[in-house]
C-alpha positions as CSV (number, residue, x, y, z in Angstrom):
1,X,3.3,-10.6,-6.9
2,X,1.7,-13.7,-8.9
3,X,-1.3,-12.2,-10.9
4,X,-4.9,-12.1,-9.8
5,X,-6.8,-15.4,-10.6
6,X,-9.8,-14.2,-11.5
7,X,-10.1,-9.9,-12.3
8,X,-8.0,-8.1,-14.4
9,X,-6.3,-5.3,-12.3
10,X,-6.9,-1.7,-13.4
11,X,-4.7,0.6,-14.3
12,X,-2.7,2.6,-11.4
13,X,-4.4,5.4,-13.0
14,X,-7.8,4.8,-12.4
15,X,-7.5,5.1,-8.9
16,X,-5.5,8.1,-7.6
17,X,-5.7,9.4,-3.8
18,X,-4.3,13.3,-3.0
19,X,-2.3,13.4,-0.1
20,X,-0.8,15.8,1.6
21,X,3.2,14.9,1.4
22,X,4.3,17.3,2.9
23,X,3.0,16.7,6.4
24,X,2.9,20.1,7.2
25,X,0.2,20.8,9.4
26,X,-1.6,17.7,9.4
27,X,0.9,15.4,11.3
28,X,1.4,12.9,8.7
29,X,4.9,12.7,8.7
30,X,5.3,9.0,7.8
31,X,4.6,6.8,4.9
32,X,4.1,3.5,4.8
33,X,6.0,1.9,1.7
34,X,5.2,-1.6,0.5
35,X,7.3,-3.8,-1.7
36,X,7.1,-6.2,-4.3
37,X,7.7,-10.1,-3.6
38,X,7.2,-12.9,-5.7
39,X,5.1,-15.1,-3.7
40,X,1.8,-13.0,-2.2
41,X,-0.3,-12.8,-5.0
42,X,-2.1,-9.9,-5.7
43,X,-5.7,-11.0,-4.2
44,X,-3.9,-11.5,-0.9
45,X,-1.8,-8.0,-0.9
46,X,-5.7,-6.3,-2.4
47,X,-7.3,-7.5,0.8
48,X,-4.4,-6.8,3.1
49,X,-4.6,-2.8,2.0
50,X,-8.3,-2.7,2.0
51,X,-8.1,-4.6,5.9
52,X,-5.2,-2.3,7.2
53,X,-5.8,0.8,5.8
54,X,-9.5,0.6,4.5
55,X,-8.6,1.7,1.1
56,X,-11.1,0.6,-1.6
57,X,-10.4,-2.0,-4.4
58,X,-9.3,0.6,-6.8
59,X,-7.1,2.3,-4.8
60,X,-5.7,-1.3,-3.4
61,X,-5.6,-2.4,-6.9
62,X,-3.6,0.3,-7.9
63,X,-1.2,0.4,-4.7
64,X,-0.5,-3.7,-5.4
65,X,0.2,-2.8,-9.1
66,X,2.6,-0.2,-8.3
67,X,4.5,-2.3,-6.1
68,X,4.5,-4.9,-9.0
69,X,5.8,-2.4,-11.8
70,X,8.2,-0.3,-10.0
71,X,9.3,-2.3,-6.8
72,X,7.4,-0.2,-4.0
73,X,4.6,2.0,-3.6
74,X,3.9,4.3,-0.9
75,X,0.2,2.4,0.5
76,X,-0.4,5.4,3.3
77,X,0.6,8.7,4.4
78,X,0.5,9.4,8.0
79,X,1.4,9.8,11.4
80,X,4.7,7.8,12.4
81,X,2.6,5.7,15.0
82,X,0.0,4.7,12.7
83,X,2.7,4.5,10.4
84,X,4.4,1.6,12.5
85,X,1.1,-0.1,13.7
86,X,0.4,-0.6,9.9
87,X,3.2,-1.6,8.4
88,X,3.8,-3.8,10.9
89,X,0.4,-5.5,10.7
90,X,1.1,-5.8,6.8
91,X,4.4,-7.9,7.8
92,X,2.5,-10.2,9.9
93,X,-0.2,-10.5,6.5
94,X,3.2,-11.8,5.3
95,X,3.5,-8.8,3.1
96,X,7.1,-6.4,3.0
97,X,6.4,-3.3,4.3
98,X,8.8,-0.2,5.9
99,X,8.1,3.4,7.3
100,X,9.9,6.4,6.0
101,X,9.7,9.6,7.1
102,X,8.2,12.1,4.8
């Protein structure tokens, strides 16, 4: 991802979400992984979490810098539709995104 023009991103550890891995019980059995790319830049991939998922800056911020350091981060946990209808709305955003189960 090209860096932000105008904010310096915060730290993947200012922002943490629990969630419940283990989808036991709560039918989250999906997770919605999103991948680094070299030509969103991060702005773009911010506002693409916080429209699909409604996840705040901070958490966005953190997800896009994840997928910047390591290669992917997981942006959701969920149930396998959801977990389709997302990731497939991040891919028309022009973003790489995949479901795996949990």
């Amino acid at each position: 991802m090209k860096p932000r023009d105008s904010a310096t991103l915060q730290d993947a550890d200012s922002a943490t979400a629990v969630l419940d891995s283990t989808g036991t019980g709560t039918g989250w059995d999906s997770q919605v992984v999103l991948f680094n790319d070299d030509f969103n830049t991060f702005d773009h991939v911010i506002a693409a979490l916080m429209g699909v998922f409604g996840h705040t800056e901070p958490l966005a911020e953190a997800i896009a810098l994840e997928a910047h350091n390591t290669g992917r981060a997981i942006a959701e946990v969920e149930a396998r539709p959801d977990a389709e209808k997302h990731a497939a709305e991040l891919r028309e955003l022009g973003l790489r995104a995949a479901v795996e189960s949990v």
